[in-house]
Jmol script that loads the backbone (N, CA, C; Angstrom):
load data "model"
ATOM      1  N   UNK A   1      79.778  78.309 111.160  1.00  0.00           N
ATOM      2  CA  UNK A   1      80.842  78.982 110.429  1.00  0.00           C
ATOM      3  C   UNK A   1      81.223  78.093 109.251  1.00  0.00           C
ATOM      4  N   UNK A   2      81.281  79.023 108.066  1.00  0.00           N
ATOM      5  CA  UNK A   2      81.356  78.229 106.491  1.00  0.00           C
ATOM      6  C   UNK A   2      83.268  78.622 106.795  1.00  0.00           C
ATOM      7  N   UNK A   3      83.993  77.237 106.392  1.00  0.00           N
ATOM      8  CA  UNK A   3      84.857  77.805 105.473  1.00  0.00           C
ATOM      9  C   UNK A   3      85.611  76.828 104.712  1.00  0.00           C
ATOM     10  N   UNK A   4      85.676  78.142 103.092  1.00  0.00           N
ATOM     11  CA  UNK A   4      85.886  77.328 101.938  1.00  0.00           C
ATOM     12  C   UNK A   4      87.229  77.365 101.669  1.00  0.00           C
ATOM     13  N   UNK A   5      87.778  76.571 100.940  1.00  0.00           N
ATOM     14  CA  UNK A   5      89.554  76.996 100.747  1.00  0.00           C
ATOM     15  C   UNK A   5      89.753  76.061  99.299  1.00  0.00           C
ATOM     16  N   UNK A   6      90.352  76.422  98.715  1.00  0.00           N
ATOM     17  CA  UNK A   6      90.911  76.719  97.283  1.00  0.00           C
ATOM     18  C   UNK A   6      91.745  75.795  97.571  1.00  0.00           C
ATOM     19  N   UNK A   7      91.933  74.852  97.100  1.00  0.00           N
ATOM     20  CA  UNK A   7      93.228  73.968  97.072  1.00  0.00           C
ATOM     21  C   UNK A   7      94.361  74.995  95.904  1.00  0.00           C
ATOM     22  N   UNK A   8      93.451  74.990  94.647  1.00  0.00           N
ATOM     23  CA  UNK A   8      93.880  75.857  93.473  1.00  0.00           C
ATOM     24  C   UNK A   8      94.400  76.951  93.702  1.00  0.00           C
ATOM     25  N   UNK A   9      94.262  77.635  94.451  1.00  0.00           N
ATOM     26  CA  UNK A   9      94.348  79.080  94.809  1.00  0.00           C
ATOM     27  C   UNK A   9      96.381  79.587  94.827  1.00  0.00           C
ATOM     28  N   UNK A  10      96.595  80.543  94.386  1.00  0.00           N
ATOM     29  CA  UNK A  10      97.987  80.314  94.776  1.00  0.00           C
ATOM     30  C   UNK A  10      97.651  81.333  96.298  1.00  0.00           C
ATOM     31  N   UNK A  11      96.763  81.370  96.579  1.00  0.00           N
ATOM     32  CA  UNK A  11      96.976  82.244  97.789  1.00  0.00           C
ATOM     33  C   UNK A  11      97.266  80.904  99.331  1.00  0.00           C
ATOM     34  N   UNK A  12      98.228  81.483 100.111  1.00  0.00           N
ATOM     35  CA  UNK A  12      98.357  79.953 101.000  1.00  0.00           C
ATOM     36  C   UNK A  12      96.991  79.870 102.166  1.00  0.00           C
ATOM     37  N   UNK A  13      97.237  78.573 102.494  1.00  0.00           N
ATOM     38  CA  UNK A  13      96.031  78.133 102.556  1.00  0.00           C
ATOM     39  C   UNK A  13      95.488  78.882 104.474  1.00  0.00           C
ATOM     40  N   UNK A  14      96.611  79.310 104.693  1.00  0.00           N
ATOM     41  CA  UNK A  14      96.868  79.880 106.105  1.00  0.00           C
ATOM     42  C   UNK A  14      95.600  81.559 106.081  1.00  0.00           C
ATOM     43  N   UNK A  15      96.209  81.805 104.999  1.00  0.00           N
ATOM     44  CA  UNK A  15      95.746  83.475 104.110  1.00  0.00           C
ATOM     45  C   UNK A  15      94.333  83.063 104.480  1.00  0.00           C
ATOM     46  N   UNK A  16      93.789  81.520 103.262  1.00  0.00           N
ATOM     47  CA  UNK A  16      92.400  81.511 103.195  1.00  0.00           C
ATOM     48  C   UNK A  16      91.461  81.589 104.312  1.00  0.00           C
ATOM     49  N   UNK A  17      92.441  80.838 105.412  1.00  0.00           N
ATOM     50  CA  UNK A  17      91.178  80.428 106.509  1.00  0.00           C
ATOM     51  C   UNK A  17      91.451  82.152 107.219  1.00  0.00           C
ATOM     52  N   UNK A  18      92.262  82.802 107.312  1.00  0.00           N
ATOM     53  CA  UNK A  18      92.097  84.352 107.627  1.00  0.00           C
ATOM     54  C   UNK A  18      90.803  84.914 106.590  1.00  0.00           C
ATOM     55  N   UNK A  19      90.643  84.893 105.556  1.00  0.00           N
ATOM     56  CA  UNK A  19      90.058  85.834 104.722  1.00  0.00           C
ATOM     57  C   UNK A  19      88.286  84.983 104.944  1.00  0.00           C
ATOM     58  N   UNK A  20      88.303  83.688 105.231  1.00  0.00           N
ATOM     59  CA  UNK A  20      87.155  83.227 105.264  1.00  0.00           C
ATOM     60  C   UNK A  20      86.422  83.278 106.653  1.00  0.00           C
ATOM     61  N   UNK A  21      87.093  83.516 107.715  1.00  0.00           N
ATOM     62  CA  UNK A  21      86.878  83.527 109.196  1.00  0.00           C
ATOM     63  C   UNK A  21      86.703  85.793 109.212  1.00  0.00           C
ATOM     64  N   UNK A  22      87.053  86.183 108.654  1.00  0.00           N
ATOM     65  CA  UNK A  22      86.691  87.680 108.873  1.00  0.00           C
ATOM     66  C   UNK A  22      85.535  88.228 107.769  1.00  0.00           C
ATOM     67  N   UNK A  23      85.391  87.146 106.646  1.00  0.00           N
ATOM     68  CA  UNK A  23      84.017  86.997 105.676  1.00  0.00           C
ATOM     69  C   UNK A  23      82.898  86.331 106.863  1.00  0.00           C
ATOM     70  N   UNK A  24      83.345  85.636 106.856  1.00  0.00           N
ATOM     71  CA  UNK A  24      82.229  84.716 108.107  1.00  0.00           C
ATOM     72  C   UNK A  24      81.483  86.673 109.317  1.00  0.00           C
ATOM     73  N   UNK A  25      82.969  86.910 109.715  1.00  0.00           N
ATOM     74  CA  UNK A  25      82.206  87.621 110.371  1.00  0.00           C
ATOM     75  C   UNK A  25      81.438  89.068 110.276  1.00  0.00           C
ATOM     76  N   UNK A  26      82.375  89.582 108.922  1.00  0.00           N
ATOM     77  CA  UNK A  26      81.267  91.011 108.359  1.00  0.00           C
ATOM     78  C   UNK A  26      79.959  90.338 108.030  1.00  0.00           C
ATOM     79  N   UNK A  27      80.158  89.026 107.191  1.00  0.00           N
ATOM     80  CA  UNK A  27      78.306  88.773 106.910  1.00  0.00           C
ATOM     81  C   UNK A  27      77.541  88.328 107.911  1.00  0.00           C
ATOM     82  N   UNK A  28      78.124  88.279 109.048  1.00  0.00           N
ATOM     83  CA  UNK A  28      77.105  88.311 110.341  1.00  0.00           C
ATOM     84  C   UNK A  28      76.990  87.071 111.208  1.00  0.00           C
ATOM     85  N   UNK A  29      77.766  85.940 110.186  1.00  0.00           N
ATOM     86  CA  UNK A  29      77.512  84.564 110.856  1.00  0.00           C
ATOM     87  C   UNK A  29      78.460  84.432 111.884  1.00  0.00           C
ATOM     88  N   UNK A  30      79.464  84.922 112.118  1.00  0.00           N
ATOM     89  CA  UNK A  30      79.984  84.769 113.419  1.00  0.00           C
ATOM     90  C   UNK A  30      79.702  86.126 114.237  1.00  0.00           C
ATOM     91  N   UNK A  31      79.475  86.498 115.396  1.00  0.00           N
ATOM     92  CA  UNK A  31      79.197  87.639 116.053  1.00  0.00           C
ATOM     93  C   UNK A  31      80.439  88.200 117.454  1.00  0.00           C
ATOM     94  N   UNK A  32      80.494  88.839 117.942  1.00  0.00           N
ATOM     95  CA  UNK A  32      81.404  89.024 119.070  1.00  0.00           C
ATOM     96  C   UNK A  32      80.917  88.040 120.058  1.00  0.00           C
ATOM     97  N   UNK A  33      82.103  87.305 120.526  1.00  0.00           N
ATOM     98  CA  UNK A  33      81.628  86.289 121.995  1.00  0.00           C
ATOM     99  C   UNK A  33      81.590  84.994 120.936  1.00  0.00           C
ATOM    100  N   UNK A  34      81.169  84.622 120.040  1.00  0.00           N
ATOM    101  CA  UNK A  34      81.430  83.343 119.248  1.00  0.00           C
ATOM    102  C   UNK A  34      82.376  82.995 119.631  1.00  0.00           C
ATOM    103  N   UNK A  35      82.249  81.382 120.260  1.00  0.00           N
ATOM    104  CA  UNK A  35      83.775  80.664 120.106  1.00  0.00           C
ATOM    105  C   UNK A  35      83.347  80.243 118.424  1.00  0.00           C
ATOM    106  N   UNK A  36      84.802  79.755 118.171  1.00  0.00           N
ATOM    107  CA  UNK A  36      85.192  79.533 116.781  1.00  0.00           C
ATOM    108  C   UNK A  36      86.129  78.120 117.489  1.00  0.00           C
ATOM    109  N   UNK A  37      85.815  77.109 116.027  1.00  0.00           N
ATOM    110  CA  UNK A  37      86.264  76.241 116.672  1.00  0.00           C
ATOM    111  C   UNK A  37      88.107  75.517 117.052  1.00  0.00           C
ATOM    112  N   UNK A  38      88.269  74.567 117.864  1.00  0.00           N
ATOM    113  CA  UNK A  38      89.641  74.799 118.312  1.00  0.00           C
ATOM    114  C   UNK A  38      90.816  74.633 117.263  1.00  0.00           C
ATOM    115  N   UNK A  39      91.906  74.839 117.203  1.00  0.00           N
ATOM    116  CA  UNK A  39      92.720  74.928 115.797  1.00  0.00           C
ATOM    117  C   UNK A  39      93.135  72.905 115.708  1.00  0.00           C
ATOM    118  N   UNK A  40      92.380  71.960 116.455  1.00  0.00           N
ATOM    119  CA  UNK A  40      92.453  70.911 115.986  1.00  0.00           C
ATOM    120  C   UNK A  40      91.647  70.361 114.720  1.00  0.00           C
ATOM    121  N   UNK A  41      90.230  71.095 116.203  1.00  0.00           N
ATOM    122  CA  UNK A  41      88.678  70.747 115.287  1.00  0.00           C
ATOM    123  C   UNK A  41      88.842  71.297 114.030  1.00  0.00           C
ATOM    124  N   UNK A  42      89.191  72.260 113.555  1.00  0.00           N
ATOM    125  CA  UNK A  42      89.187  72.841 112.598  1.00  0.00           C
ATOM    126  C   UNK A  42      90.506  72.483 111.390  1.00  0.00           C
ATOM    127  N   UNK A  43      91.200  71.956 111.823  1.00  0.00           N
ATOM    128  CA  UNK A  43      92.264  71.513 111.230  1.00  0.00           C
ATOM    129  C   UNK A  43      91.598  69.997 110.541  1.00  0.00           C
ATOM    130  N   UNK A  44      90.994  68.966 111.717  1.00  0.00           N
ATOM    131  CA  UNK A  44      90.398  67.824 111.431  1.00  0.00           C
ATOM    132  C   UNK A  44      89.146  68.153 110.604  1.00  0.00           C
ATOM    133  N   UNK A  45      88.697  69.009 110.455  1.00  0.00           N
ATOM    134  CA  UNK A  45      87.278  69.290 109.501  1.00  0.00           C
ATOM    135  C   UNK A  45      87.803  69.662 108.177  1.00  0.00           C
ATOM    136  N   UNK A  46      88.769  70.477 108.193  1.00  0.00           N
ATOM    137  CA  UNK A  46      89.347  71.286 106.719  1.00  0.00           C
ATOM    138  C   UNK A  46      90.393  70.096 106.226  1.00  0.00           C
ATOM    139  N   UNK A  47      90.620  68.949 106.970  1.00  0.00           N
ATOM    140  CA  UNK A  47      91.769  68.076 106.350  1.00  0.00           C
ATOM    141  C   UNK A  47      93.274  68.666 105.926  1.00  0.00           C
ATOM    142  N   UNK A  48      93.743  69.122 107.068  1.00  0.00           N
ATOM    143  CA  UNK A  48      94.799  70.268 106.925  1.00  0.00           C
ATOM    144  C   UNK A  48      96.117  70.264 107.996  1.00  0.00           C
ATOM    145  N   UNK A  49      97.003  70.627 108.180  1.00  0.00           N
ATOM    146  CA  UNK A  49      97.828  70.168 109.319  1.00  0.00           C
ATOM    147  C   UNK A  49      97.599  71.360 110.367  1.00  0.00           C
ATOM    148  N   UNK A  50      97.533  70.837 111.579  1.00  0.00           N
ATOM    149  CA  UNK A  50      97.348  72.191 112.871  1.00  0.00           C
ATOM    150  C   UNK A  50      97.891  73.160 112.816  1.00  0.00           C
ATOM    151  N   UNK A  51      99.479  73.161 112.389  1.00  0.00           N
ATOM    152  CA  UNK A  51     100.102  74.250 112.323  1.00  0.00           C
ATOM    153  C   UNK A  51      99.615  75.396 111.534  1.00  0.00           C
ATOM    154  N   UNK A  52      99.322  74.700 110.012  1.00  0.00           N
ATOM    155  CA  UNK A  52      98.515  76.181 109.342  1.00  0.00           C
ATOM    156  C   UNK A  52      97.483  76.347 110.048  1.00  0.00           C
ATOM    157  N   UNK A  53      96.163  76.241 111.029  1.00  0.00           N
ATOM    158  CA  UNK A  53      95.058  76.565 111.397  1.00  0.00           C
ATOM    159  C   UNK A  53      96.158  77.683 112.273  1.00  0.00           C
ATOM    160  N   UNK A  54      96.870  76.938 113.436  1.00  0.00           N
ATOM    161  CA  UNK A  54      97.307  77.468 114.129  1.00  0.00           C
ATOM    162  C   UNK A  54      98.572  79.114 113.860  1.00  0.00           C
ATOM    163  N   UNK A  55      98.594  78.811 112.693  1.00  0.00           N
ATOM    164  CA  UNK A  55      99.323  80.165 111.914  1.00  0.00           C
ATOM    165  C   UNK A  55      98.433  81.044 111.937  1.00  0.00           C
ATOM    166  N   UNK A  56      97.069  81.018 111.585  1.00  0.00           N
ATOM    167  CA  UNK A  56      96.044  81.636 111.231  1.00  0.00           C
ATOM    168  C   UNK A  56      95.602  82.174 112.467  1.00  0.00           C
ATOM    169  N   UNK A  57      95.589  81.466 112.781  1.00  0.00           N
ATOM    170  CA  UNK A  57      94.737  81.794 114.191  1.00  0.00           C
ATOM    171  C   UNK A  57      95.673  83.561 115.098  1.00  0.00           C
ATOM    172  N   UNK A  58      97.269  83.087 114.818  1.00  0.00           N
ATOM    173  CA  UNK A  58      97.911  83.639 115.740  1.00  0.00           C
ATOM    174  C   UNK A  58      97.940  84.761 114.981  1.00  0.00           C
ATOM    175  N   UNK A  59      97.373  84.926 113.637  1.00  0.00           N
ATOM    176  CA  UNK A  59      97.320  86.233 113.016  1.00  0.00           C
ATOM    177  C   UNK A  59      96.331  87.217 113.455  1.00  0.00           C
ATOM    178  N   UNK A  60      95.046  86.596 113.169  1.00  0.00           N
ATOM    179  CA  UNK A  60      93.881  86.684 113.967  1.00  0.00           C
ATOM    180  C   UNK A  60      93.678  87.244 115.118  1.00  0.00           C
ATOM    181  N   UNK A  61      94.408  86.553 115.996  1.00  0.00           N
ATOM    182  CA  UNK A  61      94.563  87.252 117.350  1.00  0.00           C
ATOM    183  C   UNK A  61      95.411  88.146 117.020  1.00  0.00           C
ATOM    184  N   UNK A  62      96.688  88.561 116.539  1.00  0.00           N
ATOM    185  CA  UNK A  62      97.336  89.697 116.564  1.00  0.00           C
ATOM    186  C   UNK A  62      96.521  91.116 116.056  1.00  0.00           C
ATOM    187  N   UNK A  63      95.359  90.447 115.285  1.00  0.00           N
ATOM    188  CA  UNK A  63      94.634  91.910 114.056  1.00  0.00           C
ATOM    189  C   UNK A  63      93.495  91.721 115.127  1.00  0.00           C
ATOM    190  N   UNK A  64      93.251  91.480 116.344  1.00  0.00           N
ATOM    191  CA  UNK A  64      92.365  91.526 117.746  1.00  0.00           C
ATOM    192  C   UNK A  64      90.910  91.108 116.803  1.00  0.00           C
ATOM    193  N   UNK A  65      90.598  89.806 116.042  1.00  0.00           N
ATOM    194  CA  UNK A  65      90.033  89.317 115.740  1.00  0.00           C
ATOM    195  C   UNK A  65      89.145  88.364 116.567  1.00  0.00           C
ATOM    196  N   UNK A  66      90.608  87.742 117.130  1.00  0.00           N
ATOM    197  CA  UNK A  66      89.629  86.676 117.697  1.00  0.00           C
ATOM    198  C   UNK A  66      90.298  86.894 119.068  1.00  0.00           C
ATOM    199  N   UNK A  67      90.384  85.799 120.254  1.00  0.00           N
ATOM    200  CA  UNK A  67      91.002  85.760 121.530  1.00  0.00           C
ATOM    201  C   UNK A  67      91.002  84.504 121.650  1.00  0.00           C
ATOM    202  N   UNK A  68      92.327  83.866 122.166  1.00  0.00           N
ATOM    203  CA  UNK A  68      92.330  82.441 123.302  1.00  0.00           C
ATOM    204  C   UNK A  68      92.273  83.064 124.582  1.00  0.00           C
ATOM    205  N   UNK A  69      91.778  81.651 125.153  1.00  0.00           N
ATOM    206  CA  UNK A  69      91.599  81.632 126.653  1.00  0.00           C
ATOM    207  C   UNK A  69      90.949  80.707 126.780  1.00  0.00           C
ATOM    208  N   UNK A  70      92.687  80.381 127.743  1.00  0.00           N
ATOM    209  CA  UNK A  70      93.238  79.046 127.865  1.00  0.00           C
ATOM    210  C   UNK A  70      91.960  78.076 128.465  1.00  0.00           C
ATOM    211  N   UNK A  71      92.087  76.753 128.514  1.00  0.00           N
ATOM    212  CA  UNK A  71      90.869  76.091 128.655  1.00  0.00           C
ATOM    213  C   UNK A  71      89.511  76.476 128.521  1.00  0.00           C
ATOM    214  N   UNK A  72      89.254  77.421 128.329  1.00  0.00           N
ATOM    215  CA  UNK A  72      88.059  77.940 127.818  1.00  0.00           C
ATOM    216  C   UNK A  72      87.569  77.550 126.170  1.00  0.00           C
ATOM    217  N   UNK A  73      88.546  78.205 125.163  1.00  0.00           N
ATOM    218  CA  UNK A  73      88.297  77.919 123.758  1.00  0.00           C
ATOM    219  C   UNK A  73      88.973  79.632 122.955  1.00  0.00           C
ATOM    220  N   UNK A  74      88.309  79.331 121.732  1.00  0.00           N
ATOM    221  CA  UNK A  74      88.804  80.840 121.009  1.00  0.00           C
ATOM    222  C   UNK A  74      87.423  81.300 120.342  1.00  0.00           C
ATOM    223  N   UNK A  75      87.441  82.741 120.804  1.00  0.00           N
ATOM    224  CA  UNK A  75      86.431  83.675 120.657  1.00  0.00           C
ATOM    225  C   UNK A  75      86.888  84.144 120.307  1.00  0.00           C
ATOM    226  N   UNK A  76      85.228  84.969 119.271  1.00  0.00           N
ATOM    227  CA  UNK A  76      85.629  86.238 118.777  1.00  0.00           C
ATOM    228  C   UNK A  76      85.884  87.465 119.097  1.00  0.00           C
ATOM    229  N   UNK A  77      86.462  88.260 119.102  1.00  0.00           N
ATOM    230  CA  UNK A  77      86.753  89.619 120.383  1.00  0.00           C
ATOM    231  C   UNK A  77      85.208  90.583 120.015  1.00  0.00           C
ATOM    232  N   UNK A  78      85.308  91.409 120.880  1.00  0.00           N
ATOM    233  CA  UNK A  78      84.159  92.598 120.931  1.00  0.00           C
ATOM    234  C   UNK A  78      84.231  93.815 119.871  1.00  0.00           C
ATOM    235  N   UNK A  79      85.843  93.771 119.356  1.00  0.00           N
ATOM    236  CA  UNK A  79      86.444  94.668 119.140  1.00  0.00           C
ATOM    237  C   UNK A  79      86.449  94.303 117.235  1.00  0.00           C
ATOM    238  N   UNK A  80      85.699  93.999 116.935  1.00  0.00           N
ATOM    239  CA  UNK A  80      85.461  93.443 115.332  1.00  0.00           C
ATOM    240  C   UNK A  80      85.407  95.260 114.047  1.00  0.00           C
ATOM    241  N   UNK A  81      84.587  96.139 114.857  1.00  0.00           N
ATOM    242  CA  UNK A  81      83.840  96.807 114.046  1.00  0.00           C
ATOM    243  C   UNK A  81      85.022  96.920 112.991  1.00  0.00           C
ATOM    244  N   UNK A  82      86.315  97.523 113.223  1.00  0.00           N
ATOM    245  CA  UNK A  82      87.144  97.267 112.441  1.00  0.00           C
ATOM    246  C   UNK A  82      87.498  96.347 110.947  1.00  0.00           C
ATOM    247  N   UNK A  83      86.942  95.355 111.081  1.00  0.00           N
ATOM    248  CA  UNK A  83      87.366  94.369 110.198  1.00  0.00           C
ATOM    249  C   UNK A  83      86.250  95.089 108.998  1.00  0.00           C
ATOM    250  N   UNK A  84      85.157  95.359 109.301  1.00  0.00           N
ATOM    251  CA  UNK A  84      84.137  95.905 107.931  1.00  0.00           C
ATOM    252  C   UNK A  84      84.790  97.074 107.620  1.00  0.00           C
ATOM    253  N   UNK A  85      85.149  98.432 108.526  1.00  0.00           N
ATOM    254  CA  UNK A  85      85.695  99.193 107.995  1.00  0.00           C
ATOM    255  C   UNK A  85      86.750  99.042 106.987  1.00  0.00           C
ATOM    256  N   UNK A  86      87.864  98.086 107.450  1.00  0.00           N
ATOM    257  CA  UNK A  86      88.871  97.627 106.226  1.00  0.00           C
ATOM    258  C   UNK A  86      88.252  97.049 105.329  1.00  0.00           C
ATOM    259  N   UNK A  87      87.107  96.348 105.554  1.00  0.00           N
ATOM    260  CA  UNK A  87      86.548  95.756 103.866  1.00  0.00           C
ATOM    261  C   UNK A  87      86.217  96.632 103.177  1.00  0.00           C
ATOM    262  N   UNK A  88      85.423  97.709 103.779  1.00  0.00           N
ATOM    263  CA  UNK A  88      84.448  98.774 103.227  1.00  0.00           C
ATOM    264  C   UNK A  88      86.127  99.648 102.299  1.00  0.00           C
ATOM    265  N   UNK A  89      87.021 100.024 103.041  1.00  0.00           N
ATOM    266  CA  UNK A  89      87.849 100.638 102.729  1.00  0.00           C
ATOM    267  C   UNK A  89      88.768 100.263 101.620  1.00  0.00           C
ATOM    268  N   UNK A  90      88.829  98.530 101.558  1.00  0.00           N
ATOM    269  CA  UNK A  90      89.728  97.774 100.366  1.00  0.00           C
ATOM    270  C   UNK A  90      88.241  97.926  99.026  1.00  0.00           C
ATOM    271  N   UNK A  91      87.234  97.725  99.352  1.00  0.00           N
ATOM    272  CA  UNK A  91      86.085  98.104  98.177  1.00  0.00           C
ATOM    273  C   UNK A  91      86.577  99.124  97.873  1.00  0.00           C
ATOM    274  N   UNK A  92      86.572 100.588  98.543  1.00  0.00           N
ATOM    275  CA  UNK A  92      86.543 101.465  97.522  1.00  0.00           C
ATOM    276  C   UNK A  92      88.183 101.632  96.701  1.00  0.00           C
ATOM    277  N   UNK A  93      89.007 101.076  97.640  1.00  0.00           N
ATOM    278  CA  UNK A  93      90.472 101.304  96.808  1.00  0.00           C
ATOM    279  C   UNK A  93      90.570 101.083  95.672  1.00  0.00           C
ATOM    280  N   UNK A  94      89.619  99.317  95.799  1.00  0.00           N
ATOM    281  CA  UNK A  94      89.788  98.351  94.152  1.00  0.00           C
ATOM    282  C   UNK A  94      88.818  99.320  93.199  1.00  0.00           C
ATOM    283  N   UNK A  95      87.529  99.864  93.538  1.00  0.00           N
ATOM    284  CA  UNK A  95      86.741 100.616  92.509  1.00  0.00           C
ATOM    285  C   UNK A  95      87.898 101.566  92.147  1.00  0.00           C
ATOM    286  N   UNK A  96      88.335 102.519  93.461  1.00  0.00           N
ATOM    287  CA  UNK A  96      89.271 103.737  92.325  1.00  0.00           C
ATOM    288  C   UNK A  96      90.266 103.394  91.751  1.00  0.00           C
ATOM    289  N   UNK A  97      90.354 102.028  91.791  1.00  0.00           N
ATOM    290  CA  UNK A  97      91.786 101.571  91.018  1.00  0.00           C
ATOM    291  C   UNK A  97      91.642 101.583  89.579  1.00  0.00           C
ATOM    292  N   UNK A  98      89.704 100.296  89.429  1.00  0.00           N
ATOM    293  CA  UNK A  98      89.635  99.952  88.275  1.00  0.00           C
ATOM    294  C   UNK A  98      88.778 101.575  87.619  1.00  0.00           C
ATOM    295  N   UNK A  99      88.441 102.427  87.982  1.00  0.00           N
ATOM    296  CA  UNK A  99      88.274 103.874  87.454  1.00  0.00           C
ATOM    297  C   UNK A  99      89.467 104.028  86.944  1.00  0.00           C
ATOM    298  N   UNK A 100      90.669 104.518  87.836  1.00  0.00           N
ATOM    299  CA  UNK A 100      91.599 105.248  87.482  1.00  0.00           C
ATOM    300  C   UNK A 100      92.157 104.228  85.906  1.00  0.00           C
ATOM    301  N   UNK A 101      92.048 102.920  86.166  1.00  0.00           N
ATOM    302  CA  UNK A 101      92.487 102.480  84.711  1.00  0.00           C
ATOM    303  C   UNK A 101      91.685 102.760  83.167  1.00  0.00           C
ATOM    304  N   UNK A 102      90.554 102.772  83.817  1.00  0.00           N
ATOM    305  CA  UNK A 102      89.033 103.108  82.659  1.00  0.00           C
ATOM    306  C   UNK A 102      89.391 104.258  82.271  1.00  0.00           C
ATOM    307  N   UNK A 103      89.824 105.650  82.811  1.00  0.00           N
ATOM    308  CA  UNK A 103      90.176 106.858  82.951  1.00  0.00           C
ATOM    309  C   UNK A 103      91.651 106.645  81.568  1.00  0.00           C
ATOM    310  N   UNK A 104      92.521 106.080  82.196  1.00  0.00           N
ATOM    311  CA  UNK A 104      93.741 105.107  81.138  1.00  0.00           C
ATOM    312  C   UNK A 104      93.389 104.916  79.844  1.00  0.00           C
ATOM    313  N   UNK A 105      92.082 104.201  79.972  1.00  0.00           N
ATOM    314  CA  UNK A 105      92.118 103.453  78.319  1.00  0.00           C
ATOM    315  C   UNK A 105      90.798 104.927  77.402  1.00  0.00           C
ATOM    316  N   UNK A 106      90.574 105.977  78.594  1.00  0.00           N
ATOM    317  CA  UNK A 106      90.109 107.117  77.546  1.00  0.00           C
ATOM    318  C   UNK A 106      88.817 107.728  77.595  1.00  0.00           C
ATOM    319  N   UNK A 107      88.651 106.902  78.726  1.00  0.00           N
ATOM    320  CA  UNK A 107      86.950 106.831  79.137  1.00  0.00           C
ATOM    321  C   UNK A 107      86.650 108.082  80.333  1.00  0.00           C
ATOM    322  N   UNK A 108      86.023 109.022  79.785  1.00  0.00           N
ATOM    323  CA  UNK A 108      85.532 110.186  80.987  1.00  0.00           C
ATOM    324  C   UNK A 108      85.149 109.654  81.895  1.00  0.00           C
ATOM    325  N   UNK A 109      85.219 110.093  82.967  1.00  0.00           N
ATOM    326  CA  UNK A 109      84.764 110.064  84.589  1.00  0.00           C
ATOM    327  C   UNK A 109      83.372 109.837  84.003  1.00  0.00           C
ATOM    328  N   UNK A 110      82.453 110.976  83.203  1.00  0.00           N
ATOM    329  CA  UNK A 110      80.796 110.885  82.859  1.00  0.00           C
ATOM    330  C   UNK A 110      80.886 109.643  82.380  1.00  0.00           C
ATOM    331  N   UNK A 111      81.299 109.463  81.662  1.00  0.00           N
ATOM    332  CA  UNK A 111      81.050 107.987  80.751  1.00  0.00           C
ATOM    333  C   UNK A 111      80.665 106.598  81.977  1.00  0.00           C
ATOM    334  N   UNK A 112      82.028 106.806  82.586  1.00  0.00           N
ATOM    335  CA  UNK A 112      81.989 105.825  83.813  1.00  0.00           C
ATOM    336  C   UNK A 112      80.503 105.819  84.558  1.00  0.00           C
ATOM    337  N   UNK A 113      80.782 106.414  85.657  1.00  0.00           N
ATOM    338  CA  UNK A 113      79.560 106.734  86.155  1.00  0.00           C
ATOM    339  C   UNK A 113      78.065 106.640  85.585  1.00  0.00           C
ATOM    340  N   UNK A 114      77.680 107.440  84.588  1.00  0.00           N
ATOM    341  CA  UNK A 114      76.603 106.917  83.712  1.00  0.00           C
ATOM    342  C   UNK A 114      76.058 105.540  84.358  1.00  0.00           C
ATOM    343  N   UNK A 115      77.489 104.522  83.395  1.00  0.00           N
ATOM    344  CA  UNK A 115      77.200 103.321  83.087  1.00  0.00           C
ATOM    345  C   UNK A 115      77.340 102.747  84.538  1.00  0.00           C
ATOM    346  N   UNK A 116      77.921 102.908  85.689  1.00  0.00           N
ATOM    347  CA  UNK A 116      77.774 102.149  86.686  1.00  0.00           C
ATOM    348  C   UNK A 116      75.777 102.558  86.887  1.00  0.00           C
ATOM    349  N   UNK A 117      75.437 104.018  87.030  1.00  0.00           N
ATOM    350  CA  UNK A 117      73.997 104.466  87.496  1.00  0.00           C
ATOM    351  C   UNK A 117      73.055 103.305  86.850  1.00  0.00           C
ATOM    352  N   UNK A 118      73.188 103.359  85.259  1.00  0.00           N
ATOM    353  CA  UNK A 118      72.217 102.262  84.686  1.00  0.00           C
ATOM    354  C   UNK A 118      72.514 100.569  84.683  1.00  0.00           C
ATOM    355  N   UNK A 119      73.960 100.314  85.680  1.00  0.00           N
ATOM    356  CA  UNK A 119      73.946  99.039  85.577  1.00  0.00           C
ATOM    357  C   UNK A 119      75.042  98.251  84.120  1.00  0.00           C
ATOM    358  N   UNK A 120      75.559  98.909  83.572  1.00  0.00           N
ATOM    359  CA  UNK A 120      76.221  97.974  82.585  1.00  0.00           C
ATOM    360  C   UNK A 120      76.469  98.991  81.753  1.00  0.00           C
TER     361      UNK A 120
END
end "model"
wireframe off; spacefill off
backbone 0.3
color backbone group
């Protein structure tokens, strides 16, 4: 499991390791049943204080991402398919967003389209 975090970013750094741990798992590198590692290990690898891993984490588990269990470790739940559907679903929001603005500055629906078909 990759994860990257933005010092720069104004997004907090709690957000990142959420958005990089549910990237991790639509692109396939984490799978259902993955432990993921403990909110120390992962705190001591990212150079970060436990509490934000541990913020993250408890989000995670609330959006049935991942699971603790206790002396065991934290896995990923079975119950993932979800997380691509919301990606798949925030893709198309942001496309009809940046349409509906293209649409704004005067540009036909044909025009659009066209130019997505040929690429540029």
């Amino acid at each position: 499991m990759l994860i990257v975090l933005d010092e720069h970013s104004r997004k907090p750094i709690y957000e990142q390791i959420i958005s990089e741990i549910k990237r991790n798992v639509y692109e396939g590198a984490l799978k259902p049943k993955d432990q993921i590692p403990s909110i120390r290990e992962l705190a001591t690898t990212l150079g970060i204080n436990p509490n934000t891993v541990k913020k993250s984490y408890a989000v995670l588990e609330n959006q049935n991402i991942i699971q603790s269990r206790s002396t065991k470790g934290t896995f990923i739940t079975s119950k993932i398919d979800h997380i691509l559907q919301d990606t798949i679903n925030s893709c198309y929001s942001k496309i009809s967003s940046e349409i509906e603005q293209l649409i704004k500055l005067g540009i036909s629906k044909e025009e659009i389209f066209k130019r997505i078909r040929v690429g540029g």
